[in-house]
Phi, psi and omega in degrees: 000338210270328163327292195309324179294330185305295219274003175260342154321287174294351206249314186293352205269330197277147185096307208285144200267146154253116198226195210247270167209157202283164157262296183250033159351311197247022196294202171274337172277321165308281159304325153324333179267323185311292170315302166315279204320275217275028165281320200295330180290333193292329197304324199311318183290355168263334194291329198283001157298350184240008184218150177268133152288091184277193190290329175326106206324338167287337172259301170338309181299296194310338173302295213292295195320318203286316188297328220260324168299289181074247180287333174322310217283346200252005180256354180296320190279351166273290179006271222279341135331277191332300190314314158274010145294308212243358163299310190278343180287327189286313210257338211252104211277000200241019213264307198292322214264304146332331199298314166312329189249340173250356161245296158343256183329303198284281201315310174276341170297298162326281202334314191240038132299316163285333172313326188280318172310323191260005162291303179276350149292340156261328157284348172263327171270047163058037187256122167257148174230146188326184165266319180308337189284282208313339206246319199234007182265007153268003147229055128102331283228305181258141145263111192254072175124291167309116128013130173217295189326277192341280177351283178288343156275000199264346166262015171284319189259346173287335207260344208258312167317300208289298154005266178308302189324290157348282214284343180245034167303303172262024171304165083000300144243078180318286175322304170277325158318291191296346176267344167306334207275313200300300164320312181292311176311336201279295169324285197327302189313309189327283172322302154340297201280318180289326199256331174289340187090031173273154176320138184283002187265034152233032164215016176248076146181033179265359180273333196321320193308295194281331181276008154274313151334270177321316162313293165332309174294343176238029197292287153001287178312306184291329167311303164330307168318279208315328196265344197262328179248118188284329194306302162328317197290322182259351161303323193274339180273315183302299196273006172278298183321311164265002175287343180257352147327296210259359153313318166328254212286338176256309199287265187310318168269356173279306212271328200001119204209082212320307158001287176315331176259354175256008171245014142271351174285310197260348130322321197252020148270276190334259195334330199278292173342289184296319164298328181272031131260327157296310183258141176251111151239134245247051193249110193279348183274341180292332191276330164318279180344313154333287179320307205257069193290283192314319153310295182252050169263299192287355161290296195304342170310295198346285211277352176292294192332307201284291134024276194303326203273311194293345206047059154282093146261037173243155214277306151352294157297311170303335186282317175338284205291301158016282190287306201282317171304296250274313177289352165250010156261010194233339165289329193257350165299308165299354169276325175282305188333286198316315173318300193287325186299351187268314200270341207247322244198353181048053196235153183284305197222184198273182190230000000 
């Protein structure tokens, strides 16, 4: 199994460029690939529910590696979230006004459209769920199968945007009011969510979101640092590497602590951030991959279900086949999106 991270590993490797600094560190292309790898990483760490693992030094690694990323693979998609958020909300004059129906609305219509897909997959292969799964697994709440959690904090962190966006519509400094309102609100859920008895990997990466805002917001600023002073540049890369080195490794794992993992979450934005302006990767298939994150997060269980349900056990094949179903429903899904999203939301492509 250990293969497989090798060849993906080698694969983020083809392309990358090296520079003094990157200009579009945080563009679309860029995050996008950022993004392609680790959709692929989430699948790998979902597959292993579906397979026997043997003693073996290959599958071994691959366990230790995949536990040792752990929360880290999901933080990047609130981050570089936050970031195009609230980019557009600064640039965009009509952006606030929009938002409930082109992020909201649209984000849970997908959503639960693959749900339905995994509804009805579960009525042909006889698997029954509770009536609370059937009543609360179309926002994320619940599962019939699917990925649920992610889902549901990113419509957790939208309805928690538009909210500000709303209550500082006619501030005077708007900007910085929404993004004080969205952190704290950001926090209040944290807490929330910690006091409901959820699992902590569905809030100790729920802030990377509002410090993808704050990043946007001083986006300008920081550049300026970075391109004027070189000495600043590697400082600030020397200090996101070991402040998430050592947060790593003392803080979440000595003190352990949901707190704790979550301001490890959010170093190893700063730190990711911060190395991509020195590396560019210039990789056009992880950025296809890109394109479709979200399709094959809320996807990839479909073809594991079915696989596991047929008794594909050699571990190999399945992640093959696994992998290979999941980016070809998510292609052909996206394809429906677009449709619909044309028709309901008047968008060409999904954002």
């Amino acid at each position: 199994m250990l293969i497989f991270l090798i060849v993906l590993l080698v694969l983020s490797l083809w392309k990358v460029k090296f520079s003094s600094f990157h200009e579009d560190y945080m563009g679309k292309g860029q995050t996008g690939a950022i993004k392609g790898f680790f959709a692929i990483i989430v699948l790998f760490s979902h597959v292993r529910g579906y397979i026997t693992l043997t003693d073996s030094f290959l599958d071994v690694s691959f366990v230790y590696v995949i536990n040792r990323i752990g929360q880290l693979m999901v933080t990047m998609f609130f981050f570089y979230s936050g970031f195009g958020v609230f980019k557009s909300y600064k640039e965009k004059q009509n952006y606030a006004k929009g938002f409930f129906k082109n992020r909201f609305l649209k984000t849970i219509l997908h959503f639960d459209i693959a749900v339905l897909c995994y509804l009805v997959l579960s009525l042909i292969i006889g698997v029954t769920y509770e009536t609370k799964d059937y009543v609360f697994a179309w926002i994320g709440w619940t599962s019939l199968g699917n990925s649920n959690w992610f889902i549901f904090i990113t419509l957790l962190l939208y309805l928690i945007t538009y909210l500000s966006f709303l209550t500082f519509e006619r501030s005077k400094r708007k900007e910085l009011l929404v993004l004080i309102f969205i952190s704290i609100l950001s926090c209040a859920s944290w807490l929330a969510l910690f006091f409901a008895g959820k699992e902590n990997y569905w809030f100790n990466t729920f802030l990377c979101y509002p410090f993808g805002m704050w990043f946007a917001y001083f986006e300008k600023r920081i550049n300026d640092l970075l391109k004027e002073k070189k000495a600043v540049h590697y400082l600030i890369i020397v200090f996101s590497v070991v402040s998430f080195t050592l947060a790593y490794l003392f803080l979440a794992r000595i003190v352990q602590r949901d707190a704790a993992h979550s301001v490890v979450s959010v170093l190893f934005c700063l730190m990711l951030a911060c190395l991509m302006t020195k590396i560019k990767i210039d990789n056009p298939i992880l950025r296809w991959l890109g394109k479709y994150s979200f399709l094959i997060y809320i996807l990839q269980r479909l073809p594991m279900i079915v696989l596991f349900a047929i008794g594909l056990s050699n571990s190999v094949l399945f992640v093959c086949a696994s992998t290979l179903i999941t980016i070809c429903i998510s292609f052909l899904l996206n394809m429906l999106f677009e449709r619909i999203d044309k028709t309901l939301f008047n968008k060409k492509k999904i954002n």
